[in-house]
C-alpha positions in Angstrom: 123.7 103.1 123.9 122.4 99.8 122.7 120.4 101.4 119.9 123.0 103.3 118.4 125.5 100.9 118.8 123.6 98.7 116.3 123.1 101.7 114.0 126.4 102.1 113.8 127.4 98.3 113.1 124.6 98.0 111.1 125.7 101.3 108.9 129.2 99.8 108.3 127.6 96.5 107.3 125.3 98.7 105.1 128.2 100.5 103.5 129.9 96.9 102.8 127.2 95.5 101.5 126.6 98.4 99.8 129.4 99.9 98.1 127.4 102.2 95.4 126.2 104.2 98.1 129.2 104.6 100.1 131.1 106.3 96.6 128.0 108.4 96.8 128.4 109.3 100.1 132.2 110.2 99.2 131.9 112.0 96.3 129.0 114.6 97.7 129.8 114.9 101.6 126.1 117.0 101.2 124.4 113.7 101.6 125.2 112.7 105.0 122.0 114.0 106.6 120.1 111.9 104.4 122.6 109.0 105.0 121.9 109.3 108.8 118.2 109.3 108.2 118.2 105.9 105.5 120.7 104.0 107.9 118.2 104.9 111.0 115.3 103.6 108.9 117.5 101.0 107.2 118.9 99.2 110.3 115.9 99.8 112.7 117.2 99.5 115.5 114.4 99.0 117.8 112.4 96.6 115.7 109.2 96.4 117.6 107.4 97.7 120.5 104.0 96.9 122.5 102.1 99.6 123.5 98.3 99.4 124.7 95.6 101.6 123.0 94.5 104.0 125.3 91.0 104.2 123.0 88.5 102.8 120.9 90.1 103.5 117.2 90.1 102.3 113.9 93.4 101.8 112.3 93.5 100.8 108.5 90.0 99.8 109.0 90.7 97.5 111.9 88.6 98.6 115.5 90.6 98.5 117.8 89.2 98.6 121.1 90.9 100.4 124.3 92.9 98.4 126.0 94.0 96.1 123.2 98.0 95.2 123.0 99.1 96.5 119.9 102.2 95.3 118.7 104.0 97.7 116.5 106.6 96.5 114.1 109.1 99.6 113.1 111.0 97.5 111.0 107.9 96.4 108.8 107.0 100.3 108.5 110.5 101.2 107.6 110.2 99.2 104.5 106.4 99.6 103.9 105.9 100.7 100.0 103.0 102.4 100.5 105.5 105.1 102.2 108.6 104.5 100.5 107.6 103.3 97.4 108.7 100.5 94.8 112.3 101.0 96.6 111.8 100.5 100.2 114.1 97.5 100.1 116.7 99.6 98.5 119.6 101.1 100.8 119.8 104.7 99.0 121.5 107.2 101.1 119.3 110.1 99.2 116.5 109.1 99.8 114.0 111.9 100.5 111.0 112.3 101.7 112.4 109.4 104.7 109.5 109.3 107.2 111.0 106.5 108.9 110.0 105.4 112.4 112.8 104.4 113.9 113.2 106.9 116.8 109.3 106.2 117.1 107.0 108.6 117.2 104.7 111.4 119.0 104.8 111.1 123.0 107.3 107.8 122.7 109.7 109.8 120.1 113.6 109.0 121.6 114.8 111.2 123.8 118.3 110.6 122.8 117.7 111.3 118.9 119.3 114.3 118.5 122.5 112.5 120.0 122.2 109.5 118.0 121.8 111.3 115.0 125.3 113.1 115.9 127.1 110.1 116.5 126.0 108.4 113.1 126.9 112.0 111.4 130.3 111.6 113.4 130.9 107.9 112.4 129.4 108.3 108.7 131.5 111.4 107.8 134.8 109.9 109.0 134.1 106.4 107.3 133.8 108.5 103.9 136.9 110.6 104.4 139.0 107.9 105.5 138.0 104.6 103.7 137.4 104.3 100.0 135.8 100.7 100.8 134.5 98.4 102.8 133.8 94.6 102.5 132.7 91.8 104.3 135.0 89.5 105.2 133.2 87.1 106.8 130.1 85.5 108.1 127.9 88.7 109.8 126.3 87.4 113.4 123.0 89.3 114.1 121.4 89.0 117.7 118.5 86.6 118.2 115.8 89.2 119.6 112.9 90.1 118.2 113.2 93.9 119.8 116.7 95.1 118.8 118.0 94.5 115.5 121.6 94.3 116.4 124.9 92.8 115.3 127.3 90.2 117.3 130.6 90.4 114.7 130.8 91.8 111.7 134.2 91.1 110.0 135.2 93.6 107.7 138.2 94.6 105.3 138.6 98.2 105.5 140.3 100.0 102.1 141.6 103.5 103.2 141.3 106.4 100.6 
């Protein structure tokens, strides 16, 4: 539950900081699947990994030899503009294409996506029916680790509709 936890925090905090996408969000309800997809690939929950290749390769022109730790950061490819484009740092609930890593990928893809993905389409649908804003109202605390991009506190002023 960890992961989506921080997706979920990390959404709000989006939303706050945020509040152009949030009345676009409101105003066409049709965007939440896109919204769940840029919040996954905006918040990244898990921010990196290490795997070991399993083969010779050549990535990008690097060899990699089998064997090698590779340490993969998801949050670097979720806001690599040679995917996204000029706006990777941009919080845009439309975007599409989102190829976003953040459930991973291939054999390690997470096993719990398809309920994450409900829970931030439960959470994301209510915020915009019920709250016309939301603002930060105080200092946000992120964790320390380098493998989970989550939030301690996150102080916010909620504005109903």
């Amino acid at each position: 539950n960890e992961t989506t936890r921080n997706s979920i925090s990390g959404a709000l905090v989006a939303l706050a900081e945020h509040p152009e996408q949030l009345d676009r969000l409101i105003a066409d309800p049709g965007l939440l699947p896109s919204a769940v997809e840029e919040v996954l690939r905006w918040t990244t929950p898990v921010t990196s990994f290490l795997r070991t290749a399993v083969a010779d390769t050549t990535l990008g022109g690097v060899a990699i030899a089998g064997g090698d730790p590779l340490l993969l950061l998801y949050a670097a490819a979720n806001r690599d503009e040679a995917e996204f484009g000029p706006t990777a740092g941009t919080f845009d609930v439309s975007r599409s294409p989102n190829h976003h890593v953040a459930l991973g990928h291939g054999p390690h893809f997470c096993l719990g996506a398809a309920l994450a993905r409900l829970e931030l389409t439960v959470v994301l649908e209510g915020v915009a029916e019920r709250w016309q804003r939301l603002t930060v109202a105080g200092p946000v605390r992120r964790s320390g680790s380098s493998i989970i991009s989550g939030i301690k506190a996150a102080p916010l002023t909620l504005e109903p509709r």
